[in-house]
N, CA, C and O atoms as a DFTB+ gen file, in Angstrom:
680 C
 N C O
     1  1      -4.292     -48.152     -13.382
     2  2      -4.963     -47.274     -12.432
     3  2      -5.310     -45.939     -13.092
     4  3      -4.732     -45.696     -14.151
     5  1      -6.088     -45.131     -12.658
     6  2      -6.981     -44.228     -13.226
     7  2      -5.987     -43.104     -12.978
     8  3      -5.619     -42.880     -11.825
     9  1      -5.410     -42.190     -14.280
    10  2      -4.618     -40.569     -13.149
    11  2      -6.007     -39.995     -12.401
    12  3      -7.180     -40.219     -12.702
    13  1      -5.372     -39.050     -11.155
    14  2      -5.859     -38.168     -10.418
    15  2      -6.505     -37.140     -11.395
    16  3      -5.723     -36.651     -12.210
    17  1      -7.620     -36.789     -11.442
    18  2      -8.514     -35.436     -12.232
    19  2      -7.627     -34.223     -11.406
    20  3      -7.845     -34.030     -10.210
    21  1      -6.869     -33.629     -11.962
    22  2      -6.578     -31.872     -11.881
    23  2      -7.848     -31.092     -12.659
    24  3      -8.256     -31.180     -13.817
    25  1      -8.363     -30.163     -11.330
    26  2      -9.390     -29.239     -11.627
    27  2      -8.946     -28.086     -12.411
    28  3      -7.919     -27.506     -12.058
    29  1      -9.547     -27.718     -13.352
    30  2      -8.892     -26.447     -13.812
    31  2      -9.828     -25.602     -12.967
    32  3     -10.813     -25.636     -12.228
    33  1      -8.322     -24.316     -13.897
    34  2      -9.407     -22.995     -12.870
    35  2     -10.587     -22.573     -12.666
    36  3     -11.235     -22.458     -13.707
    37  1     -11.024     -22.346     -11.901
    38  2     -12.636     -21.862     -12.116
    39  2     -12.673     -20.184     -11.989
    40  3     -11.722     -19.435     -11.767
    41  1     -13.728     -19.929     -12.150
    42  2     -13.785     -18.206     -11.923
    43  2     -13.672     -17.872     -10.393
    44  3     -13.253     -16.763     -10.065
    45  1     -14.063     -18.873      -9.371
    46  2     -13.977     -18.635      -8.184
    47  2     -12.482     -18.168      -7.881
    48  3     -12.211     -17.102      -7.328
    49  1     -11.353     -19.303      -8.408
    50  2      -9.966     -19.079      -8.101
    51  2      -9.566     -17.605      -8.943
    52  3      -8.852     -16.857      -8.275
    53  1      -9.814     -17.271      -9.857
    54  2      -9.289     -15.819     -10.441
    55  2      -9.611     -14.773      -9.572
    56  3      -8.945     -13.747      -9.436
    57  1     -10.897     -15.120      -8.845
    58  2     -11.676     -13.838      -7.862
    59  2     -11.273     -13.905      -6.917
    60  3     -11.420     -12.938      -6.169
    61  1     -10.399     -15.334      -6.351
    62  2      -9.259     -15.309      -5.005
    63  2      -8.172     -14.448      -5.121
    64  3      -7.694     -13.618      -4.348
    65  1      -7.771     -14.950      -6.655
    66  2      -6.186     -14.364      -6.866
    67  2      -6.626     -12.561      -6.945
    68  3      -6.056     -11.668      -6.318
    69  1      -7.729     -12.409      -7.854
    70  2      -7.937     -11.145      -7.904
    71  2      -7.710     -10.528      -6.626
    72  3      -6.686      -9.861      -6.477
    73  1      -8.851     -10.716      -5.313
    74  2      -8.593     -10.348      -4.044
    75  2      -7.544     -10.018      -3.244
    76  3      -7.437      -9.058      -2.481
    77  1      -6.372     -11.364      -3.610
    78  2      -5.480     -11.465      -3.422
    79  2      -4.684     -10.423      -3.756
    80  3      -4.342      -9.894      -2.698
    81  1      -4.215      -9.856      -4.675
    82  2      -3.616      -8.853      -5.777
    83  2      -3.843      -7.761      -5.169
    84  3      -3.008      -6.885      -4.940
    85  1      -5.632      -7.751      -4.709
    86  2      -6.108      -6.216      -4.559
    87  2      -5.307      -5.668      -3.121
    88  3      -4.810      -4.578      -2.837
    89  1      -5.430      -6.969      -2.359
    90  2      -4.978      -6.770      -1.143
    91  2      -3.590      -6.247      -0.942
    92  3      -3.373      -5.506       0.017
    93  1      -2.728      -6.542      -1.689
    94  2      -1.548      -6.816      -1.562
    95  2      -1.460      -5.151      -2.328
    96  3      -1.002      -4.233      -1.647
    97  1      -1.788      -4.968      -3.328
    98  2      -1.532      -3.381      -4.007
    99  2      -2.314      -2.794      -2.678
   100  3      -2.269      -1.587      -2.916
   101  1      -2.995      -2.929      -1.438
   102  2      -3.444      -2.176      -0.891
   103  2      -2.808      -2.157       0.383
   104  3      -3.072      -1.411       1.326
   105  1      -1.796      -3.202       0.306
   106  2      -0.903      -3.102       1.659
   107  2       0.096      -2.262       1.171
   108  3       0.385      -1.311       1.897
   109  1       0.638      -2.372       0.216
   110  2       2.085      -1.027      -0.540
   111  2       1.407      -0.131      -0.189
   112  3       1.566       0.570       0.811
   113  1       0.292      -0.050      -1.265
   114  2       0.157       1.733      -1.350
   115  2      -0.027       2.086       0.228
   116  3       0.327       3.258       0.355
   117  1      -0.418       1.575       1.433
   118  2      -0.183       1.979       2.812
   119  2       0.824       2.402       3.180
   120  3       0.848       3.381       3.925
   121  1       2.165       1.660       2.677
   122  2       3.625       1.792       3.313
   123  2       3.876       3.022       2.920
   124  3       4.320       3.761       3.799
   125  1       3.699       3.564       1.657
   126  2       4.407       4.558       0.482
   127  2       4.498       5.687       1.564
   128  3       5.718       5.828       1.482
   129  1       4.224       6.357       2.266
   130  2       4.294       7.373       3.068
   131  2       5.364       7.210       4.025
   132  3       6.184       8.124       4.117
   133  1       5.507       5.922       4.934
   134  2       6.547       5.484       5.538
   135  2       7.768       5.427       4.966
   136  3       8.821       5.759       5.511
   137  1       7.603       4.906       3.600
   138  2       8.938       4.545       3.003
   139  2       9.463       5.881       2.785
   140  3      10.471       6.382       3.282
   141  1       8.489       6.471       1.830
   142  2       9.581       8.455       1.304
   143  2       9.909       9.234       2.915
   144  3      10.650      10.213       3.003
   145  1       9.222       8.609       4.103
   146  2       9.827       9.083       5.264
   147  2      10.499       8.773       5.643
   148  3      11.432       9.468       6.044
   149  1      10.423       7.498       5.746
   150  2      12.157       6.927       6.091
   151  2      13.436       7.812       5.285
   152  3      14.388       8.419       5.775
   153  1      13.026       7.612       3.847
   154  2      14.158       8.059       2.870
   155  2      14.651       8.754       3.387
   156  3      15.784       8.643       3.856
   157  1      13.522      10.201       3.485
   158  2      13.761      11.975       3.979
   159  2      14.622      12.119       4.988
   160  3      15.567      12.907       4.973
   161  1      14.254      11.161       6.154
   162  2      14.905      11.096       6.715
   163  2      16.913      10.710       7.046
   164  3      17.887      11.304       7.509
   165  1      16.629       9.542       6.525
   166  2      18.138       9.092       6.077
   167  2      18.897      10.086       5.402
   168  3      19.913      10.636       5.824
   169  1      18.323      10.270       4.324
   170  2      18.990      11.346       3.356
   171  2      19.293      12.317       4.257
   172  3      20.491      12.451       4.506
   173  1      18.376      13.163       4.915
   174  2      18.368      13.863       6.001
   175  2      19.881      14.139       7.003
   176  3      20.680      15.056       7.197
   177  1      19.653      12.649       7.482
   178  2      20.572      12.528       8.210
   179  2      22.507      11.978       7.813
   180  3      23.363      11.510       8.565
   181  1      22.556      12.391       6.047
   182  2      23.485      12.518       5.663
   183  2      23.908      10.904       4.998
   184  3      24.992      10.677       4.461
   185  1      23.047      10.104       5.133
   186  2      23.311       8.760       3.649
   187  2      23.149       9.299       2.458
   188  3      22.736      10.328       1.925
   189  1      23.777       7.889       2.123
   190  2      23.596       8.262       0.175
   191  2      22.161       7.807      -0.177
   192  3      21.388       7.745       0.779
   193  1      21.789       7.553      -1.121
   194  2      20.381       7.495      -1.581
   195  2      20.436       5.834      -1.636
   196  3      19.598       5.269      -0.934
   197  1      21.451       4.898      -2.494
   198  2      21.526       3.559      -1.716
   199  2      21.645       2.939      -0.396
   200  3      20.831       2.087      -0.038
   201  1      22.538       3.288       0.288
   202  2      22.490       3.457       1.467
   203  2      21.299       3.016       2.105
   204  3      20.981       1.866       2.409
   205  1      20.471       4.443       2.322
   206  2      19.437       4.513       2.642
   207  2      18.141       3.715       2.281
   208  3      17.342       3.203       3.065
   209  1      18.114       3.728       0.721
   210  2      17.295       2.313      -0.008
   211  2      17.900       0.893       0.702
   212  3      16.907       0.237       1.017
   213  1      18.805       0.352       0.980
   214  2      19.227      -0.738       1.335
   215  2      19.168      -0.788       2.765
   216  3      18.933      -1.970       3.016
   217  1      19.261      -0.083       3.956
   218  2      18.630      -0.092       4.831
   219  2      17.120       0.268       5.114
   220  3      16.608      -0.462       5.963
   221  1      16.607       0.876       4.781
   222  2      15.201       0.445       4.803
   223  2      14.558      -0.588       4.229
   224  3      13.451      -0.893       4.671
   225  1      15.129      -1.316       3.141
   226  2      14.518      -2.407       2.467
   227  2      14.648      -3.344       3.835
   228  3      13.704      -3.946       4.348
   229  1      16.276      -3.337       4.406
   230  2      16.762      -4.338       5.089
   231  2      15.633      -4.442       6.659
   232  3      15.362      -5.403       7.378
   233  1      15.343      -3.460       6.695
   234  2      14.602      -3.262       8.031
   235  2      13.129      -3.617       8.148
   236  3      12.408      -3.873       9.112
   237  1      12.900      -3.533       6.656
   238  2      11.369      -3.604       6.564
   239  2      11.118      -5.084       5.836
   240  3       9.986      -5.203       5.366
   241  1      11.839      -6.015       5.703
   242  2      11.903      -7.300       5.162
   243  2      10.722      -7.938       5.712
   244  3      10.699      -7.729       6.925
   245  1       9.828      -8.561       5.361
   246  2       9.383      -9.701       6.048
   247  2       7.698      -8.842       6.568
   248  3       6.677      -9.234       7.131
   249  1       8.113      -7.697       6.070
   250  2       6.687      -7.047       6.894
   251  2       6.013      -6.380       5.713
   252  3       5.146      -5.576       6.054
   253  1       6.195      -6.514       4.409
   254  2       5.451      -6.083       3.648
   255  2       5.830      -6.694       1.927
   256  3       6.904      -7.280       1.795
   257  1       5.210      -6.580       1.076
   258  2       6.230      -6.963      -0.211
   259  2       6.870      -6.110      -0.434
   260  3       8.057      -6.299      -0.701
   261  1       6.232      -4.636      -0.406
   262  2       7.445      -3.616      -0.788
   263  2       8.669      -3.974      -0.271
   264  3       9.490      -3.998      -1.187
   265  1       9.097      -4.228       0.662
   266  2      10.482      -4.201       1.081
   267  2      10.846      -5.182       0.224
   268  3      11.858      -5.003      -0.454
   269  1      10.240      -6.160       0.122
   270  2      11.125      -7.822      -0.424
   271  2      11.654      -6.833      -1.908
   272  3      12.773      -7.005      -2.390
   273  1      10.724      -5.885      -2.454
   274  2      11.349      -5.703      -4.189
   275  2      12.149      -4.146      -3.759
   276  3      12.693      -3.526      -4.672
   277  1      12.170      -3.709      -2.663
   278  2      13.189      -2.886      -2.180
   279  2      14.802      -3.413      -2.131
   280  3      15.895      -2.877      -2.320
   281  1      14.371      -4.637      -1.806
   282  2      16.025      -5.418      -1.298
   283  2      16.436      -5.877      -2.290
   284  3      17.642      -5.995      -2.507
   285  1      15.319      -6.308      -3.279
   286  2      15.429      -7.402      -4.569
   287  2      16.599      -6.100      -5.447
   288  3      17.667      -6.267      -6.036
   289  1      15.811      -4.891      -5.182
   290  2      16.747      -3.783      -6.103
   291  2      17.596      -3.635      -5.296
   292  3      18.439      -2.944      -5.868
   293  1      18.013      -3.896      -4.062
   294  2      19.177      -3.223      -3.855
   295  2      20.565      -4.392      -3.735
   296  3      21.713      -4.066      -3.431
   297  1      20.050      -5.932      -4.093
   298  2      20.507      -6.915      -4.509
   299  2      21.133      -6.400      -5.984
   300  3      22.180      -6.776      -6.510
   301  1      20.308      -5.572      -6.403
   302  2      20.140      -5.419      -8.362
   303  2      21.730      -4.586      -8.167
   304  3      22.634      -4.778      -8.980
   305  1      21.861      -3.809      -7.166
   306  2      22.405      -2.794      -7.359
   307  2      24.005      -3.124      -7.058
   308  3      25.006      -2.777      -7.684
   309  1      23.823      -4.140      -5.544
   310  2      25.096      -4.743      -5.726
   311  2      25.646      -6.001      -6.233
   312  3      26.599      -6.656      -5.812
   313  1      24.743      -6.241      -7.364
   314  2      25.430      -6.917      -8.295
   315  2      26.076      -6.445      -9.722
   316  3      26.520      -6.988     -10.733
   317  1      25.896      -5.260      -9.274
   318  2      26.897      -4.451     -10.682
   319  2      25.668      -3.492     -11.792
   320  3      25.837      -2.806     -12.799
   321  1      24.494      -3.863     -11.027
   322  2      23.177      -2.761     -12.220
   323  2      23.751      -1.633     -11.258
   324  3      24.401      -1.692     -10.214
   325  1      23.035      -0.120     -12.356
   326  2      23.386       1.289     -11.536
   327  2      22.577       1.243     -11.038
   328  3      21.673       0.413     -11.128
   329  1      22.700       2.374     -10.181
   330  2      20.851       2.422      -8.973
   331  2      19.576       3.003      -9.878
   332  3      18.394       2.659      -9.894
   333  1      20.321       4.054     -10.648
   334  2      18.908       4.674     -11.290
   335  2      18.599       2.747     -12.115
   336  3      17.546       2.143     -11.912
   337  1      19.095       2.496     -12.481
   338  2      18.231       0.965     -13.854
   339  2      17.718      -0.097     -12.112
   340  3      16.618      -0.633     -11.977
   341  1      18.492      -0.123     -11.374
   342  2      17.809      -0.909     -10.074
   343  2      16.299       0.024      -9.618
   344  3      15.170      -0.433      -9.444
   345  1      16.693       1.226      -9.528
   346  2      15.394       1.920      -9.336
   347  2      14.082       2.253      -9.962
   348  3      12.976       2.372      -9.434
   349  1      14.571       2.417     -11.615
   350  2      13.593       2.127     -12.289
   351  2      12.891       0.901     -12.763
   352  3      11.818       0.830     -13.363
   353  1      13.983      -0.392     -12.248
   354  2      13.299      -1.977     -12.427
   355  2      11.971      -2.088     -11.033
   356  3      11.000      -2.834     -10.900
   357  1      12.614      -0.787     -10.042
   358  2      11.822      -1.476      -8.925
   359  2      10.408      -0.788      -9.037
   360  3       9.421      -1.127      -8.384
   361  1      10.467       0.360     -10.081
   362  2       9.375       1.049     -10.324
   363  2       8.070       0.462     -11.376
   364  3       6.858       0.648     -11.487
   365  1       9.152      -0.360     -12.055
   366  2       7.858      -1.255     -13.065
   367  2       7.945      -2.551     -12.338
   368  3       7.622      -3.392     -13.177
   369  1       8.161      -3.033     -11.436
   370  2       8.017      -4.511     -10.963
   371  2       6.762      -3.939      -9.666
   372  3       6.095      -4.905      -9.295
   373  1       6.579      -3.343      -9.348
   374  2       5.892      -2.702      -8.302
   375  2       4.418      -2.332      -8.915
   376  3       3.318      -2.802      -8.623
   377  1       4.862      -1.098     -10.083
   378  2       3.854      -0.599     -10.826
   379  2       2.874      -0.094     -10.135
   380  3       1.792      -0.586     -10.452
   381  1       2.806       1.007      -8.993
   382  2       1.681       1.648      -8.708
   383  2       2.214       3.298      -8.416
   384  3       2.972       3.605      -7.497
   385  1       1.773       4.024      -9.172
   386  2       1.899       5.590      -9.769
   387  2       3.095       6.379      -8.164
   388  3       4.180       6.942      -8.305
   389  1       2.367       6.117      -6.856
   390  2       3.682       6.097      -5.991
   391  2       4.838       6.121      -6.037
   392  3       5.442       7.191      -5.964
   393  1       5.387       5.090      -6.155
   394  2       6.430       4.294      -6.057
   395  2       7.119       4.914      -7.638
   396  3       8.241       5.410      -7.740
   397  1       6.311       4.764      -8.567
   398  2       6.799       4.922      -9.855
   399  2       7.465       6.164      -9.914
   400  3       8.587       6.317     -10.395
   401  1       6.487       7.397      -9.229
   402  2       7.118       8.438      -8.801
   403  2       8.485       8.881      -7.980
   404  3       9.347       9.672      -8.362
   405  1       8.451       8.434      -7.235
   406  2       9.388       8.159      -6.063
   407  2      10.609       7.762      -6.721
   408  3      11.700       8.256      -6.435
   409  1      10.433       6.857      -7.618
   410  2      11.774       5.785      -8.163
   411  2      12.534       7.133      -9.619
   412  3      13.694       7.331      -9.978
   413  1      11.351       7.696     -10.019
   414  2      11.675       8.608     -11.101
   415  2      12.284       9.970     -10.225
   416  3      13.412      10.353     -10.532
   417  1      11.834      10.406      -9.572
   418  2      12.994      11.012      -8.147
   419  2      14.058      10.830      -7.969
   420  3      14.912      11.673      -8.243
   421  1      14.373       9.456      -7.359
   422  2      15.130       9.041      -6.951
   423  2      16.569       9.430      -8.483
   424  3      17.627      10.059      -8.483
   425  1      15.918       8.765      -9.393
   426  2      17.217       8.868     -10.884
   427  2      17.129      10.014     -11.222
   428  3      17.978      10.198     -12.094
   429  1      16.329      11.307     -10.939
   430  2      16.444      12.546     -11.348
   431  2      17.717      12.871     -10.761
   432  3      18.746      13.306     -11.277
   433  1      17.440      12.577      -9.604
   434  2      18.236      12.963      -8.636
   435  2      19.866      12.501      -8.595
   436  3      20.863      13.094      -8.182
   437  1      19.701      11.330      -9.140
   438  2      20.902      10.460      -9.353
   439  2      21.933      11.093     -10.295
   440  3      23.157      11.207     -10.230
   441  1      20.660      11.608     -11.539
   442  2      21.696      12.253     -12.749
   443  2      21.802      13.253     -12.795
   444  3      22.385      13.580     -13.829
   445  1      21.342      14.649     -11.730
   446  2      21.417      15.597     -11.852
   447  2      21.638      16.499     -10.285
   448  3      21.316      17.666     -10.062
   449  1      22.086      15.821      -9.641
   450  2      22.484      16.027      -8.136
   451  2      20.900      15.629      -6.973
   452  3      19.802      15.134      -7.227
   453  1      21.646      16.240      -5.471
   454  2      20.676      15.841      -4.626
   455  2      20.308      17.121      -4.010
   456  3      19.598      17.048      -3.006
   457  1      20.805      18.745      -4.598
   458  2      20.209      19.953      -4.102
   459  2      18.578      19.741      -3.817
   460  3      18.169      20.242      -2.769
   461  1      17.757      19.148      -4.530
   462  2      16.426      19.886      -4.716
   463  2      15.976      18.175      -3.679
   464  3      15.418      18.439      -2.614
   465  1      16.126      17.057      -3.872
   466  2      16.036      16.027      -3.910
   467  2      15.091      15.890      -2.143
   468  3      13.952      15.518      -1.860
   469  1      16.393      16.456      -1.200
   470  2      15.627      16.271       0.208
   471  2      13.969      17.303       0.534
   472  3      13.145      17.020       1.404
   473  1      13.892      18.320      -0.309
   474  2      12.902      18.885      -0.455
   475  2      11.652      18.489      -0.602
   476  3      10.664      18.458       0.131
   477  1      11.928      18.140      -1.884
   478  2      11.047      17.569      -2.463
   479  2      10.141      16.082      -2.127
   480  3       9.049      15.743      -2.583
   481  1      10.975      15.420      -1.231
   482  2      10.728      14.018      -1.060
   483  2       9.705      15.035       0.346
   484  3       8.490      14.870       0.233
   485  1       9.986      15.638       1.106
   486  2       9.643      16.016       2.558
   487  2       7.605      16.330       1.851
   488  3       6.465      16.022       2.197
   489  1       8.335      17.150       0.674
   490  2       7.133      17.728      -0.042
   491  2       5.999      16.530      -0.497
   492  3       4.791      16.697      -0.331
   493  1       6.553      15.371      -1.060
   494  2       5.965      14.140      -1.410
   495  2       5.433      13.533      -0.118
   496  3       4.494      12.738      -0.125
   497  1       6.194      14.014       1.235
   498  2       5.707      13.271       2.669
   499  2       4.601      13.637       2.925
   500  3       3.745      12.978       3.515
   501  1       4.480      14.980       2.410
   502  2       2.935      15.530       3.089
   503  2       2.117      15.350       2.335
   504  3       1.027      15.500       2.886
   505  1       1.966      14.927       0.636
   506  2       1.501      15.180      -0.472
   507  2       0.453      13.831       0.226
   508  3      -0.741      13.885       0.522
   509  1       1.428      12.661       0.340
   510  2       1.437      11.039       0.410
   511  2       0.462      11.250       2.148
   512  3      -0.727      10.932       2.159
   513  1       0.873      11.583       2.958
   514  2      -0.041      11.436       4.152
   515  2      -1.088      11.960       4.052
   516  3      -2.009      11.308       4.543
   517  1      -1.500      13.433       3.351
   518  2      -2.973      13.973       3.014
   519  2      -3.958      13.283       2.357
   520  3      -5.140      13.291       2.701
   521  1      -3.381      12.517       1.155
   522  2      -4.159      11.224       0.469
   523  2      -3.740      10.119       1.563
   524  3      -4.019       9.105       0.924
   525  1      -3.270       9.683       2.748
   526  2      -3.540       8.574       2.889
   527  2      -4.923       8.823       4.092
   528  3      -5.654       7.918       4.494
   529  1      -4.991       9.951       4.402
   530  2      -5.882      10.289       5.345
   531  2      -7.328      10.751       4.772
   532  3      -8.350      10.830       5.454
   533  1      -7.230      11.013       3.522
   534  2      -8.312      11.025       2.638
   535  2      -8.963       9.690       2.512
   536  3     -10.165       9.425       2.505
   537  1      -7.987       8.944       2.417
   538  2      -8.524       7.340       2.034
   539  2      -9.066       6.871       2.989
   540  3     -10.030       6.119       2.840
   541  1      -8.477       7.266       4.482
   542  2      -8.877       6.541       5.431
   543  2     -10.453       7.190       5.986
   544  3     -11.266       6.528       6.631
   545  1     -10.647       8.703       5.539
   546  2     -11.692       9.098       5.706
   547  2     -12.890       8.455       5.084
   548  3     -13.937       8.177       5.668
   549  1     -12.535       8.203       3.520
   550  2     -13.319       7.496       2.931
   551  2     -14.132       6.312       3.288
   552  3     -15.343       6.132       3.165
   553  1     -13.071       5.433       3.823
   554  2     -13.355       4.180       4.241
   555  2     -14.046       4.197       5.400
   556  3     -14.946       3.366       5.530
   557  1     -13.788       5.078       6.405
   558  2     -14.521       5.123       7.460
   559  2     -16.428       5.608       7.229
   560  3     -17.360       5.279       7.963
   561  1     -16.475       6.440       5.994
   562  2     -17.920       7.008       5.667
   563  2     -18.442       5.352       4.639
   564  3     -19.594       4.930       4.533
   565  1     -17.398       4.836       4.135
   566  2     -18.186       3.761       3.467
   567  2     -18.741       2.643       4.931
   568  3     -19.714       1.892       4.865
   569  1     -18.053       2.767       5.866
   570  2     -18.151       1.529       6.817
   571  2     -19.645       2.416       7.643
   572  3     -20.577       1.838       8.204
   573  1     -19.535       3.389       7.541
   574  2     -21.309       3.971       8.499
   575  2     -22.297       3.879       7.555
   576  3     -23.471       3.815       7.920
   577  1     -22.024       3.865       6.487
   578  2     -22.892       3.986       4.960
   579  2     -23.083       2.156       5.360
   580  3     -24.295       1.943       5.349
   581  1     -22.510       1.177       5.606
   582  2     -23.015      -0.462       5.227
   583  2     -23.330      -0.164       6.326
   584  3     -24.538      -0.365       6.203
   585  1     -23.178       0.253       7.610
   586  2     -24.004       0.522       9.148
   587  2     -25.076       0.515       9.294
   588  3     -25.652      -0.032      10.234
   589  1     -25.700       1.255       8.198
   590  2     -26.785       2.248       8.245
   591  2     -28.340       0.751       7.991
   592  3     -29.430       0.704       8.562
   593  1     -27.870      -0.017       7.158
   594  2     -29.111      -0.791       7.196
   595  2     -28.978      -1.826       8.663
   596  3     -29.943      -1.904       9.423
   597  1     -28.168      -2.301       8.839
   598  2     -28.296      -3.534      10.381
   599  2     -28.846      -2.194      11.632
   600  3     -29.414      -2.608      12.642
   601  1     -28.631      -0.629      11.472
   602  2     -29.483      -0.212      12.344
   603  2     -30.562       0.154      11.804
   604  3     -31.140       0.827      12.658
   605  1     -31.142       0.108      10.933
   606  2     -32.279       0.501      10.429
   607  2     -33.501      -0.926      10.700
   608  3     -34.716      -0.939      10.898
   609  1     -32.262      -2.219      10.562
   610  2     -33.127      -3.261      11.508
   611  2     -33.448      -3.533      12.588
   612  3     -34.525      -4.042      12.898
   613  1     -32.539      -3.226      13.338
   614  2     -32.432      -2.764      14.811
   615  2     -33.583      -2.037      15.613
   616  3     -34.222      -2.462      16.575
   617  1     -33.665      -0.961      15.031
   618  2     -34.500       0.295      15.103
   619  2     -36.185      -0.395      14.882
   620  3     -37.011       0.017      15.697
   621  1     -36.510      -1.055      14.189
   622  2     -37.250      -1.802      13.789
   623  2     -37.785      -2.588      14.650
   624  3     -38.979      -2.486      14.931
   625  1     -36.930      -3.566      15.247
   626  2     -37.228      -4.409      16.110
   627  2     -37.540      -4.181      17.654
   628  3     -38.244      -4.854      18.407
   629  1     -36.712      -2.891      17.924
   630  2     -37.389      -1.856      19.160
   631  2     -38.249      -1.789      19.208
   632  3     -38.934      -2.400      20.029
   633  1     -38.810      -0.770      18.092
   634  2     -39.940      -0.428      17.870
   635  2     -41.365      -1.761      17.970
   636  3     -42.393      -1.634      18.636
   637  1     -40.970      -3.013      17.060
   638  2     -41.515      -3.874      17.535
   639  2     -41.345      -4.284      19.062
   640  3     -42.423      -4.576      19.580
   641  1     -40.751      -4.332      19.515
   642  2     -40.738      -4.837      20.799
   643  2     -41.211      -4.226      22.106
   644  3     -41.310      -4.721      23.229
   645  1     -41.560      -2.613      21.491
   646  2     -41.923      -1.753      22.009
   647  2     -43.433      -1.766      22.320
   648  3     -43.991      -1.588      23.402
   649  1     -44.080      -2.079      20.817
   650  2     -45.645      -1.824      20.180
   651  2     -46.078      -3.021      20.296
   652  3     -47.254      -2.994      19.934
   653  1     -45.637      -4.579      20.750
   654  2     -46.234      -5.192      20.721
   655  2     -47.214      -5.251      21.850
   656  3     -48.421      -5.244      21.606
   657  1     -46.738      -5.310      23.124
   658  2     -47.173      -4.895      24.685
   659  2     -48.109      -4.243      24.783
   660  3     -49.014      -4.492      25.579
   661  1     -48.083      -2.508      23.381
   662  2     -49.484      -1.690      23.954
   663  2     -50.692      -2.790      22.963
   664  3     -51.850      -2.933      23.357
   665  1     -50.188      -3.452      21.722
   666  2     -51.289      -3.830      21.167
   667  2     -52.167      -4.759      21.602
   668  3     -53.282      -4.976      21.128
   669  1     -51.459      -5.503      22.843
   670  2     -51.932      -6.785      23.425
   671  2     -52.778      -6.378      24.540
   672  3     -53.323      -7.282      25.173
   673  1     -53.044      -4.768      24.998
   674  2     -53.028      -4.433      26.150
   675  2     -54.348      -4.043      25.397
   676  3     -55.230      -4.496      26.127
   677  1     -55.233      -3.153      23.807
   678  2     -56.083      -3.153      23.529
   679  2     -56.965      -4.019      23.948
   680  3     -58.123      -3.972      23.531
């Protein structure tokens, strides 16, 4: 009997996975504002900096990937890695300038106390919501910008529908 033909990849499937990828780096970078708020908060409210990483991972499971490599590090952490090497694994497994930040925080903070630490993250809260509201501005001027031609057809067809009546009436 003949084997089954396996298709190799085509460029179509790389431009799925690509999509795929894009999407997914574009659902994190959404959270990143939530997450250093959560932190601020916790910390805030007198946790340790694991602690706090391990309950928010725990809470946010299932609703984003960030959390899954939130928990994955805080798995890292209670299996005997320190938090700063769990934090900086979660900063290159992630890899988007955010997070990378955040995680390099986080071990500053680890090796050199948490005086400056709740500050600064509050400071990163507003830094992180001004760009996420930038973005969202953006997107909203790109979505009237693709608008702009289906009413420009629109407009068109009024107008036809308008001018046909007086021309018939010549």
């Amino acid at each position: 009997p003949a084997e089954p033909v396996i298709p190799a990849r085509h460029y179509t499937d790389r431009k799925v996975l690509q999509k795929e990828r894009e999407k997914k780096i574009a659902v994190m970078e959404e959270e990143s504002p939530a997450i250093v708020n959560k932190l601020t908060l916790y910390l805030g409210a007198g946790l340790s900096i694991g602690n706090s990483w391990k309950k928010i991972a725990e809470k946010g499971y299932g609703k984003n990937p960030v959390y899954e490599e939130m928990l994955y590090a805080s798995r890292e952490i209670e299996g005997g890695v320190s938090e700063a090497a769990a934090f900086e694994n979660f900063g290159k497994r992630v890899g988007q300038k955010h997070y990378v930040k955040l995680t390099a925080l986080l071990t500053q903070s680890l090796q050199k106390g948490n005086t400056q630490l709740f500050n600064t993250l509050r400071q990163e809260v507003t830094a992180l919501s001004e760009e996420r509201s930038a973005a969202s501005r953006r997107k909203g001027e790109e979505a009237s910008t693709r608008l702009l031609f289906p009413m420009m057809l629109m407009l068109a067809m009024t107008m036809v529908l308008i001018m046909y009546p007086a021309f018939l009436a010549f």
